[in-house]
N, C-alpha and C positions, 0 to 999 in steps of 0.2 A: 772453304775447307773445314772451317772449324763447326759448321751446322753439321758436314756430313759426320764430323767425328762426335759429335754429339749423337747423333744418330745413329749410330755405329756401336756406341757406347752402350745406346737403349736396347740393341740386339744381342750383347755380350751374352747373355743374362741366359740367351734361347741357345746359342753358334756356338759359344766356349769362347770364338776367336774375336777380334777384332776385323767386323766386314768392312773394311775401306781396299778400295783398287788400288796397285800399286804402278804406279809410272812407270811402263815396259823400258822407257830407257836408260834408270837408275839401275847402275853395275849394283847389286845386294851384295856381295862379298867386301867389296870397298866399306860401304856406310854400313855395316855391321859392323867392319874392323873398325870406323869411326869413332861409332858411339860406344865401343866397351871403351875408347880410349877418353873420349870426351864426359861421359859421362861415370867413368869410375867402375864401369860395370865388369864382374866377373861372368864366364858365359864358361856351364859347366854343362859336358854332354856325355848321355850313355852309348856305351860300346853299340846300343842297338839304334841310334840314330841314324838318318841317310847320312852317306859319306861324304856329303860335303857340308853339312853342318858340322860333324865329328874336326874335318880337317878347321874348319872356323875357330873350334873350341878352347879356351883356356888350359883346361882339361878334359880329356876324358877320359872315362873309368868305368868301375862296378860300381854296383849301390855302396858298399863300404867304402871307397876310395873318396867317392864322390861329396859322402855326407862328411868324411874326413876332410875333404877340401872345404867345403861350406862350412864347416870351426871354426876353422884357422883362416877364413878369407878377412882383409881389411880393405875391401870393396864396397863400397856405396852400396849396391843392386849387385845380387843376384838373379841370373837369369837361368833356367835350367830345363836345359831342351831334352826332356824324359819326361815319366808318367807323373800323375799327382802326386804318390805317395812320396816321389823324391822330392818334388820340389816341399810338399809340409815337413817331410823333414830338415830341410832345410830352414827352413822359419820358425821350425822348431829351436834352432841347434843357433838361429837367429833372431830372437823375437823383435826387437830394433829395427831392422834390416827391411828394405823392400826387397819383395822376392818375387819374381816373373815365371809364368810360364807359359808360352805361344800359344796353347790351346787347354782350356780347362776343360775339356772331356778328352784329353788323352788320360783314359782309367791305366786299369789293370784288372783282366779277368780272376786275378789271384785273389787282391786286394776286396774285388766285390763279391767272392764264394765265400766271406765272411763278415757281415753286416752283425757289426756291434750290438745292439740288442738284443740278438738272439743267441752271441758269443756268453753274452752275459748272463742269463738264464743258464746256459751250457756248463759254465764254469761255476754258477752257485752249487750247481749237485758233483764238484768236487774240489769242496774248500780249503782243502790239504796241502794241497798240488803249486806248485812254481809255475807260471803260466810264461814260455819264452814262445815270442812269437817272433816269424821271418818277417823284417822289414816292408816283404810288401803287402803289407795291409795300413787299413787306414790311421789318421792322427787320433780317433775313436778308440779303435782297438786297443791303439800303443797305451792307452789310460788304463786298460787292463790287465797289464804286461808288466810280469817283473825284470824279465830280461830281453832287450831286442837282440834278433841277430840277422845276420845274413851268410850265403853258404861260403863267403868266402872264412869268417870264423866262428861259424855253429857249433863246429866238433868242440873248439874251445870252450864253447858258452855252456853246451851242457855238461862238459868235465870237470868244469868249476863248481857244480852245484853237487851238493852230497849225496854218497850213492842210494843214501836210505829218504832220500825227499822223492816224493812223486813230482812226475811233471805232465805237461799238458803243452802240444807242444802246436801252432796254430800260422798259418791255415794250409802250410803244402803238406797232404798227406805222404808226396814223393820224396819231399826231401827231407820227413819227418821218417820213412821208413829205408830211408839210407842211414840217414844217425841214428837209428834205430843199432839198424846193422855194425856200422860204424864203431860206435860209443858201446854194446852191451847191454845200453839203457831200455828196458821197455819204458814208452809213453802212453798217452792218447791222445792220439792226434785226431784233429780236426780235418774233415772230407773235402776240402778245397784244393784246387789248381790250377794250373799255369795252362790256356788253352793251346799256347805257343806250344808249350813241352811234349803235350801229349797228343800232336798229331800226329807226327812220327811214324813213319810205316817201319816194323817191325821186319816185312816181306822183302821190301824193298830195301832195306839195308844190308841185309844178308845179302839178297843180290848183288848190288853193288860192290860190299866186299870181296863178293869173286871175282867181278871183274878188274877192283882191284887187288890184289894181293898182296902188295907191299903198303896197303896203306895203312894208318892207325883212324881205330872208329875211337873220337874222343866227346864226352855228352856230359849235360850238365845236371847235375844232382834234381832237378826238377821234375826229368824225365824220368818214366814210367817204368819201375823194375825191371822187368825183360827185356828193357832194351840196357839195361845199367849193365846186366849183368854179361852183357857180350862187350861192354867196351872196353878197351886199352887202358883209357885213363877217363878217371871223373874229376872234373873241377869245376868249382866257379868261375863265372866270364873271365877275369883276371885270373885265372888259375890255368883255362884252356889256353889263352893264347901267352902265358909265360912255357905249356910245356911244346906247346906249337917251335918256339921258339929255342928251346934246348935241347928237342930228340931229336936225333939222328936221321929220323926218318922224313923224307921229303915227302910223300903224300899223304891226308888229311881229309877223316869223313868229319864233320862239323853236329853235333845234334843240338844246336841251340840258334837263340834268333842268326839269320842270316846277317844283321849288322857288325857282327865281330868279324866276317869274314874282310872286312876293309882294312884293319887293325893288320890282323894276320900276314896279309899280304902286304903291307906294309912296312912290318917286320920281319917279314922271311921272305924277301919279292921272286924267290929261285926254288920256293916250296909250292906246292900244288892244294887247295885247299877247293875240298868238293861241298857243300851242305846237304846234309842230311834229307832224305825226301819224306814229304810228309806223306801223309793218306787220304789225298785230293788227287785233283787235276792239277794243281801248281806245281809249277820247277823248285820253288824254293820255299822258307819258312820264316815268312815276318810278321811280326806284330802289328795288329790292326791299330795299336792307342800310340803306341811309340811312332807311328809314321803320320802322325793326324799333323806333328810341325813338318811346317814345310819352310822354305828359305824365307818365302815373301811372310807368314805368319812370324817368322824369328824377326825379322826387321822392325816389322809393324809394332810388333810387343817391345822392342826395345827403343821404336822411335817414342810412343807413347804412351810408353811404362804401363803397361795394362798387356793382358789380365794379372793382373795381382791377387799372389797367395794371402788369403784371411781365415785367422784361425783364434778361436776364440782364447782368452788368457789363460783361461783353468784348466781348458783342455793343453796348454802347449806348457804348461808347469809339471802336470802329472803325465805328460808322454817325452819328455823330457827325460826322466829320471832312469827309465828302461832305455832310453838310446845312451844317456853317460856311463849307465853300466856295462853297455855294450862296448864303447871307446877306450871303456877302461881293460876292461878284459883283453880284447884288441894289440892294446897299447905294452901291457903286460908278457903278450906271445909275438910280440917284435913285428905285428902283420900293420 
């Protein structure tokens, strides 16, 4: 066993994951729950996770929620069944700390519409500017970045800044031109996005709404103006399904990854929650990076603590500083 996983090991490098088989007749929900207890592990997952790693989870949450827990955790190991960018920040917010994630190519289409050295070119022809950039980009970026945020406290991040400072605000141009709207602010934002957000049929929602009538269309600030501006309510993951949760209304178009809808209905199990059609052939709307963990890849990463987040010192010093400010502001508006 120990050749294969040396071998295994030498493939990480090409797969992301750990290639070893896993013994079909090891219950995986059991020895998950083992080794967070055996070996000190926190096991922290995003609302867009399949829904039975969500159900495994310690916690789970939005990106704020999440990097909030990975602060404050006094866990050995973190494990963090989401995209790259969470789990570096995580290790950011941990330098000490080993930090796990099931597959090192679960990206982020967001995070990679804005490759650091071209940001940085970008930002020398406007050296005036506060540069706040949304969480999901990389631990690269955040070295750039005077303020991080996330949508669940953007609006905050940029009202804190003075109304006579320029900003520059990077890389969803959709949720740069909701706080746009939002806040009063003009920015300039950066051409990046969420490929999840904006597949969204625009046609097919409208449809839908007729045939529902009674339902609320509720979408998350990533998504594409047109569709923002016919919805009910906007919020961040954490934001849709706290209002899922307190309106009145029992039916629910969904415009964001279809992994919240497990939450949802979890929380409201007598509400009806439909997701949003995108502008494919698919019934539904998931992310290609966040489904790359699967149960047997969570196990593996936590049997043999690999793949492991590495992030060099200088970079997690200066992307550090734009997420404290971010916790601090946060922490400030009681979110």
């Amino acid at each position: 066993m120990q050749d294969l996983l040396e071998l295994a090991k030498k493939k990480l490098d090409a797969k992301g994951y750990l290639d070893v088989d896993v013994d079909p007749t090891i219950e995986l929900e059991e020895e998950i729950t083992r080794l967070k207890k055996e070996k000190n592990m926190i096991l922290l997952a995003h609302y867009y996770q399949e829904s039975e790693i969500q159900d495994l989870a310690d916690y789970v949450g939005d990106s704020l929620q999440l990097a909030q827990k990975a602060a404050e955790t006094d866990a050995d190991i973190i494990v963090f069944a989401g995209v790259h960018f969470m789990a570096e920040t995580a290790k950011i917010l941990n330098p000490q700390k080993k930090v796990l994630l099931p597959d090192l190519k679960a990206g982020c289409s967001l995070a990679e519409s804005c490759p650091a050295p071209i940001f940085k070119k970008f930002k020398e022809k406007h050296p005036d500017h506060v540069v706040v950039s949304y969480i999901n980009c990389t631990a690269a970026l955040k070295t750039m970045t005077d303020i991080v945020c996330t949508s669940s406290n953007a609006k905050y991040v940029i009202d804190s800044i003075p109304e006579d400072t320029p900003i520059i605000f990077a890389p969803d141009k959709n949720l740069g031109a909701y706080l746009q709207k939002e806040t009063g602010r003009e920015m300039i934002l950066w051409n990046g996005s969420c490929m999840v957000h904006e597949i969204f049929s625009h046609e097919k929602i409208v449809k839908l709404k007729l045939r529902h009538p009674d339902a609320k269309f509720i979408a998350h600030p990533e998504c594409e103006p047109h569709l923002l501006e016919i919805a009910d309510y906007i919020g961040s993951t954490s934001g849709l399904l706290r209002y899922t949760q307190e309106s009145d209304a029992t039916e629910f178009i969904v415009a964001t990854e279809a992994g919240i809808l497990h939450q949802m209905q979890k929380k409201s199990p007598d509400k009806t929650f439909i997701p949003a059609p995108p502008n494919n052939m698919c019934a539904c709307n998931d992310c290609p990076h966040m489904k790359l963990n699967t149960l047997e890849k969570l196990y593996l990463c936590m049997e043999h603590e690999l793949p492991e987040i590495h992030i060099d010192e200088a970079i997690i010093e200066r992307a550090k500083l734009p997420i404290d400010r971010m916790m601090e502001i946060s922490k400030k508006a009681g979110l």
